[in-house]
C-alpha positions in Angstrom: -265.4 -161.9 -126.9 -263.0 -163.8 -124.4 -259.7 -161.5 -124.2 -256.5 -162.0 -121.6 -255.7 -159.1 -120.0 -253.6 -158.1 -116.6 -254.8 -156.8 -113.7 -254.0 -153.3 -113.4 -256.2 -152.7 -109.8 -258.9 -154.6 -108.0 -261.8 -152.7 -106.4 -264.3 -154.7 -104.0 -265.9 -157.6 -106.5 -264.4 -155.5 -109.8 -261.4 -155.3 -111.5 -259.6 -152.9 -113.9 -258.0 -154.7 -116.9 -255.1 -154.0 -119.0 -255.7 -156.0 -122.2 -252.9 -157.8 -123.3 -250.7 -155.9 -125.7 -252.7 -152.9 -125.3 -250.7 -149.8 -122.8 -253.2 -147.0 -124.1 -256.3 -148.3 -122.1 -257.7 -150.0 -119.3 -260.9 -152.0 -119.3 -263.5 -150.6 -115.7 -265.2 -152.8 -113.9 -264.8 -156.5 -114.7 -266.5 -158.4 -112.4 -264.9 -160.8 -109.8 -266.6 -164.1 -109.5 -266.9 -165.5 -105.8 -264.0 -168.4 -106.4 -261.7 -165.6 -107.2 -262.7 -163.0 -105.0 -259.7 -162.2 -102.9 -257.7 -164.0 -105.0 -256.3 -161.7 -107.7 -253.6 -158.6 -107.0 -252.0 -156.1 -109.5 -250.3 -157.9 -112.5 -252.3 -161.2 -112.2 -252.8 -162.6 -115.6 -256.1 -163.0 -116.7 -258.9 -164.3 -119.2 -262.1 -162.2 -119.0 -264.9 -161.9 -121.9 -266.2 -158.1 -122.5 -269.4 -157.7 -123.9 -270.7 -154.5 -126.3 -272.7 -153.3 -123.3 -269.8 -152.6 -121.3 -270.4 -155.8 -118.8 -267.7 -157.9 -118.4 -266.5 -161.3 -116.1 -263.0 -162.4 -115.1 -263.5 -166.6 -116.5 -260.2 -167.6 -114.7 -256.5 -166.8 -113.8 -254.0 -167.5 -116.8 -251.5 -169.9 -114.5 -255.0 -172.3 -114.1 -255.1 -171.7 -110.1 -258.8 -172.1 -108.8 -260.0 -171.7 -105.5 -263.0 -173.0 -103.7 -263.0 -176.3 -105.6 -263.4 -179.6 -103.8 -261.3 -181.0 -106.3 
């Protein structure tokens, strides 16, 4: 499922997720992608999909900022 979330900490190429609404629980270990990487701090407002298996991938920043791009 795709789920916004904030950023709650980033470590190396993953990120811990606060789902929106949600102050209970933090999602571990959402990976980066490489247009992001470096990109993304504490409170950052995010969409991400999590899948059953526990793998999950940041899709983009909720303000629409993109890095990398040529355009």
């Amino acid at each position: 499922m795709v789920y916004k979330g904030l950023i709650a900490s980033v470590s190396g190429r993953t990120a811990r997720i606060i789902p929106d609404g949600e102050t209970e629980y933090t999602v571990d270990g959402i990976v980066i992608p490489d247009n992001l990487s470096g990109h993304l701090a504490k409170n950052d407002s995010v969409v991400y999909v999590y899948f059953p298996d526990g793998k999950g991938l940041i899709l983009g920043r909720t303000d629409g900022e993109t890095y990398g791009s040529d355009g």
